[in-house]
N, C-alpha and C positions, 0 to 999 in steps of 0.2 A: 296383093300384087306387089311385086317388088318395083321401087321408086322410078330406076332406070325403064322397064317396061315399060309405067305410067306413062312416062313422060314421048316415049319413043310410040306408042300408040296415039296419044293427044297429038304429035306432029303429023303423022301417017293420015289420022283423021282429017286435020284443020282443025281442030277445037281445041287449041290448048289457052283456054280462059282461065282466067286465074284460079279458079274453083278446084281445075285441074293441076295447078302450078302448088297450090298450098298444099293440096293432098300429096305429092308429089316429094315434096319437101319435109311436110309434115311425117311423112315415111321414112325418113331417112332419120337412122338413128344417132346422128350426131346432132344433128337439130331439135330432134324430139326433147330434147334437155332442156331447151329454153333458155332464157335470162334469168336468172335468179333473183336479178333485182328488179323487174319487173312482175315476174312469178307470172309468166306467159309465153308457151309456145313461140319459138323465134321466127316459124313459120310464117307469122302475122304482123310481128312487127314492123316491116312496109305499108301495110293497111293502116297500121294503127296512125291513127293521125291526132289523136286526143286521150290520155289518158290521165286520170286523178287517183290515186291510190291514196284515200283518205285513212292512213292509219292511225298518226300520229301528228300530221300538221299539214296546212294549206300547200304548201311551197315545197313538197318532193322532190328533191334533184335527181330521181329517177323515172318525172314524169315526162306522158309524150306532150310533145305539142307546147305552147304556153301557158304557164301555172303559174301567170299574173289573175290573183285572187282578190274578187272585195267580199270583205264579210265587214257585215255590224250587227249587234245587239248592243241598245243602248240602255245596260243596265249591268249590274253584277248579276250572278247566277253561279250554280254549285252544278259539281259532277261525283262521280266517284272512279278517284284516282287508281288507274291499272298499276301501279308502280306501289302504291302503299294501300291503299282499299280502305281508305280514309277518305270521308266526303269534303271536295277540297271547294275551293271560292275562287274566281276568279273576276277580274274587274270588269270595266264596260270594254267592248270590242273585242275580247279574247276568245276565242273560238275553243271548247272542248271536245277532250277526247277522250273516252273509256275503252273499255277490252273490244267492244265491238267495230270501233271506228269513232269517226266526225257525231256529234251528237247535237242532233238539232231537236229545235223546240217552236213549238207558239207562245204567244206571251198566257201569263196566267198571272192571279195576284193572288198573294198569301192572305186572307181576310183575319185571320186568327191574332189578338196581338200577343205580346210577350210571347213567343213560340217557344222556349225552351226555358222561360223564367215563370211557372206557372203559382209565382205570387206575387205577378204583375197587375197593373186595374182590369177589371174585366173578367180577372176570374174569380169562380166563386169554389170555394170549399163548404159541403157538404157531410161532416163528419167523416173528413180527413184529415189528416197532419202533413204538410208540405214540406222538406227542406231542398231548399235549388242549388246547383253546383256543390255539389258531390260527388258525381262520378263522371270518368273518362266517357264521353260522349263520343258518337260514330265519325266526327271530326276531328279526333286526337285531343280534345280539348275537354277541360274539366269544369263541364256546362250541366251536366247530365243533373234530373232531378230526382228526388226519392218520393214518392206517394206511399202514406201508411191507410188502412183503412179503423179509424176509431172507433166505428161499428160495422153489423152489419149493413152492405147496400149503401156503404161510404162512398159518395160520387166528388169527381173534380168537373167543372164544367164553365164551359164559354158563352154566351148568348150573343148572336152575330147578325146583324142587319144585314140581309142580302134579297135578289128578289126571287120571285121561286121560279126553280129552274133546278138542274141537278148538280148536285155539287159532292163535292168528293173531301172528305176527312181523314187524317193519315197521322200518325205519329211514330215514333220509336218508343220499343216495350222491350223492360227485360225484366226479368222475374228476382228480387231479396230473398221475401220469404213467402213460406205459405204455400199453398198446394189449391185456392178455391180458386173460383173461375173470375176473370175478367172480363167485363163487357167496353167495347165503344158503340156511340151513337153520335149521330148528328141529325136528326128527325124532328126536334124543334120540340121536344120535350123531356123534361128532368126525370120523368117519372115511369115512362115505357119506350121500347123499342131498342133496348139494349142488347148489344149481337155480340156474345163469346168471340175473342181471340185469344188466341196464342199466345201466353207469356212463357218466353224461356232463360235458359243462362246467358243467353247473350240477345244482343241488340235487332230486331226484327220493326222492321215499316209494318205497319195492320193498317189498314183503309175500310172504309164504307165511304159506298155512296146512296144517297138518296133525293128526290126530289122533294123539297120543302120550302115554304118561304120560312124565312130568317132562321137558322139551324141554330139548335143550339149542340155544339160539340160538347164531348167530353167522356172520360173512362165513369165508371164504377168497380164496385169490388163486392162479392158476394160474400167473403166472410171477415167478420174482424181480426184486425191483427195481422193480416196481412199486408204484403209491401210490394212495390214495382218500382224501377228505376225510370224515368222517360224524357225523353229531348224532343226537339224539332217536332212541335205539331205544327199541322197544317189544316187549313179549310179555302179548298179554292172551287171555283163555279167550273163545272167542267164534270167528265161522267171516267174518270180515271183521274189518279193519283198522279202530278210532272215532279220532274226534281226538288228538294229542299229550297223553300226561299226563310231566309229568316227575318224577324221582328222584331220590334221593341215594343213603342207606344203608340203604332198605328199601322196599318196595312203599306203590304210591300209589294211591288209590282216586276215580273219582270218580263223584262221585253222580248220579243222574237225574234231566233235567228233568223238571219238574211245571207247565204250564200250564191254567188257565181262567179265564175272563168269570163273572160270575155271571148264570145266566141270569134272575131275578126280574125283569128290565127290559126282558129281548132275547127271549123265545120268546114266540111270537104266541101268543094264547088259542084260535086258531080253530082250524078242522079242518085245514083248510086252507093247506098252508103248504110250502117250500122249501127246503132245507138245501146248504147248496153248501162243498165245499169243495176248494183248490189249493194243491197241492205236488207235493215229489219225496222219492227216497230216494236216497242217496249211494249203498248198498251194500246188496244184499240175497244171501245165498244160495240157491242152487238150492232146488226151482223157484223161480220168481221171481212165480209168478201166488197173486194174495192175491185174497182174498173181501171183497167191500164191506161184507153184510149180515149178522149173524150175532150171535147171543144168548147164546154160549156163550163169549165171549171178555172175560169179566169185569164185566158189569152187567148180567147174568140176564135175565130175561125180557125187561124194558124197556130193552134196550139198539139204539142205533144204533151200531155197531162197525165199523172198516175193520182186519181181523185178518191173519196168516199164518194159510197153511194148511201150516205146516209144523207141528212140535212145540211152537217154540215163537212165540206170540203175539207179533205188531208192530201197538201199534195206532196210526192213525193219523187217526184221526176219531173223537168219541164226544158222543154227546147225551143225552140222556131222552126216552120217549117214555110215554105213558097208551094204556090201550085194551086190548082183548082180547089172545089170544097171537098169538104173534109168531114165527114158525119164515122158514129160509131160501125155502122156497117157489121153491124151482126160479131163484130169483137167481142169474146165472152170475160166475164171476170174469173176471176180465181181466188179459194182463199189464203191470206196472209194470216199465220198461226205469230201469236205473240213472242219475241225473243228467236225465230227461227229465221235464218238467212234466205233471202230471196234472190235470183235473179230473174232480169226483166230484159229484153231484146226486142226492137225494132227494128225488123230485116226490111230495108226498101230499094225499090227499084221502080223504073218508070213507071207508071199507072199499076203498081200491085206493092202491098207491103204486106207482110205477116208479122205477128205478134208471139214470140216466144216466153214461157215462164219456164224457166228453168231448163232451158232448151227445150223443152214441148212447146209444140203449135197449136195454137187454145184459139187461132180464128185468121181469117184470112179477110181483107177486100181491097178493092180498085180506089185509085187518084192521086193521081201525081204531090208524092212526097218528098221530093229533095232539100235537106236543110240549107236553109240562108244563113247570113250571115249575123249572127245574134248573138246574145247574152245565155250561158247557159247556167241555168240556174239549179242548185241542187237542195234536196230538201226541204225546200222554203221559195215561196214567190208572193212578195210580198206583203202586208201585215196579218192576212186572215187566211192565206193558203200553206200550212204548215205539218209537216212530219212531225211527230212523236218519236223518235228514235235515232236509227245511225245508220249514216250512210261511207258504205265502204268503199265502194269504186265507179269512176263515173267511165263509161270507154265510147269511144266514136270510129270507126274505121270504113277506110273511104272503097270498101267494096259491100256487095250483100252475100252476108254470110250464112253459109245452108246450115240446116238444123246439125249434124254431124259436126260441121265445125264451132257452132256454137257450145258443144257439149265438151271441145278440148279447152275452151277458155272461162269455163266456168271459176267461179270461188266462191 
């Protein structure tokens, strides 16, 4: 229907609500182009009353609303740099960013020592030969170590105090010489449970996880005479592989992002209103299907939460909401695939809100949800409720937006 029609029936009726005002607009093909620098229908941009375009750094000058940021982690931590694809360092408080956005984390510690000097104390050589910094390591830096195997069933290996729980082993592997197979473990024994990976011409993470008390890490090598190059190992408690931390002569910890906007500028007053938000996660353990909605994952009653429904909690969306109670109401999950872009939408209105993933409506129910005036927090809400991954865009706009329109501002 052509835009002028629209809009000249919407008056004839009496219903020319916004719904009808944006489609309306949204039809006209000089608008349809949008803002480039927003990368959003200009349609909407009245609505929009909050937006974060997490690409490349907190402070957007083409954000909506106020994009006064606090973030801390109080520790250094590594990323891997979209500009060079080198695993880069950065200090305490510096917020990272790879190809996919803002990259948040929980805290996790490096149990492993000498991480990329594997003839530091604590390791043992087992009819290997070691030489350390040798080769150009995934950092740009010439850290990288050579492992030869002296015989066959030559192992390198760590023994690590931890308490049993699942813990997750990871290194970088590249292939010298030789063609036989290389095992890692961390199962808390020298002598079985050694699981084939991958060594190639270039530099590849290999992980196992397993439940064990006190693991003991480390490669072997099935035939002699063979050689592998490796950097950055790691062994932290946890049932996935997080970013590189590195080591010397004792474990290394590092802390959890903490982001949020303050919301006293950005949450619409009205009832009425929109919550949108896209990312991914690197790494989730089984199942993989998490709950959008849910009041028990750290901000009580008045909470907007995107939780596991595992044991333990991944949040990655969190808002303030006023209003009556607040329960799941038959909201369904959906699964989140690893590295795959997600969006998440909270369409509300007086006494009804519906929950969209990716513009589908996966569940409907009643109670007055209009956000208050709060802290919005992305990623992360505080020390134990934390994301894995990256968060691209945070969006808030002060109408309720129908499924159709949520499918033009997708990213």
């Amino acid at each position: 229907m052509k835009p002028l029609r629209v809009f000249l029936l919407c008056v004839v009726a009496g219903v020319c609500d916004s719904a009808y005002l944006r489609q309306a607009r949204l039809l006209t093909p000089s608008l349809v182009t949008g803002d480039a620098t927003i990368a959003m229908p200009e349609a909407y941009r009245a609505d929009l009353t909050f937006y974060a375009p997490l690409k490349s750094n907190l402070y957007p000058s083409f954000a909506r609303g106020s994009n006064i940021a606090t973030y801390t982690r109080n520790s250094v931590a590594s990323y891997l740099s979209p500009t060079t694809n080198l695993i880069t360092y950065v200090v305490a408080n510096q917020p990272r960013f790879e190809a996919n956005g803002y990259l948040s984390e929980g805290a996790r510690t490096n149990s492993l020592k000498y991480s990329s000097s594997p003839t530091g104390a604590g390791w043992v050589l087992g009819q290997v030969s070691v030489t350390p910094f040798v080769d150009v390591s995934p950092d740009g830096t010439l850290t990288g170590a050579v492992v030869g195997a002296v015989a066959n069933s030559g192992s390198l290996y760590q023994p690590i105090t931890l308490a049993n729980s699942a813990d997750t082993g990871s290194i970088y592997i590249k292939r010298k010489t030789g063609t036989g197979a290389v095992y890692l473990a961390i199962n808390g024994s020298t002598a079985t449970g050694w699981n084939e990976v991958t060594a190639t011409s270039a530099y590849t993470r290999v992980t196992r996880t397993e439940t064990v008390l006190n693991p003991v890490f480390g490669i072997q090598f099935q035939t002699a005479g063979d050689e592998v190059y490796i950097w950055g190992g790691q062994l932290e408690a946890g049932a996935f592989a997080s970013t590189f931390v590195p080591t010397t002569s004792s474990a290394v910890a590092r802390a959890a992002d903490l982001l949020y906007y303050i919301g006293a500028s950005n949450n619409p007053a009205t009832a009425n209103h929109t919550v949108g938000f896209t990312g991914d996660v690197y790494s989730v353990a089984p199942p993989i299907y998490r709950s959008f909605i849910d009041t028990t994952g750290g901000l009580g009653a008045n909470g907007v939460n995107v939780y596991s429904d595992t044991s333990t909690d991944t949040l990655l969306l969190s808002g303030c909401l006023r209003g009556g109670a607040f329960r799941n109401n038959g909201i369904s999950s959906y699964p989140i695939t690893v590295n795959v872009p997600f969006n998440l939408y909270v369409a509300n209105a007086p006494n009804d809100f519906e929950v969209f993933f990716n513009s589908l409506g996966i569940g409907k129910a009643t109670g007055p949800m209009p956000v208050a005036v709060c802290n919005i927090y992305v990623g992360s809400y505080g020390a134990t409720l934390n994301t894995f991954g990256h968060n691209k865009a945070y969006k808030i706009f002060s109408s309720r937006l129908a499924a159709w329109e949520l499918a033009q501002i997708r990213q």
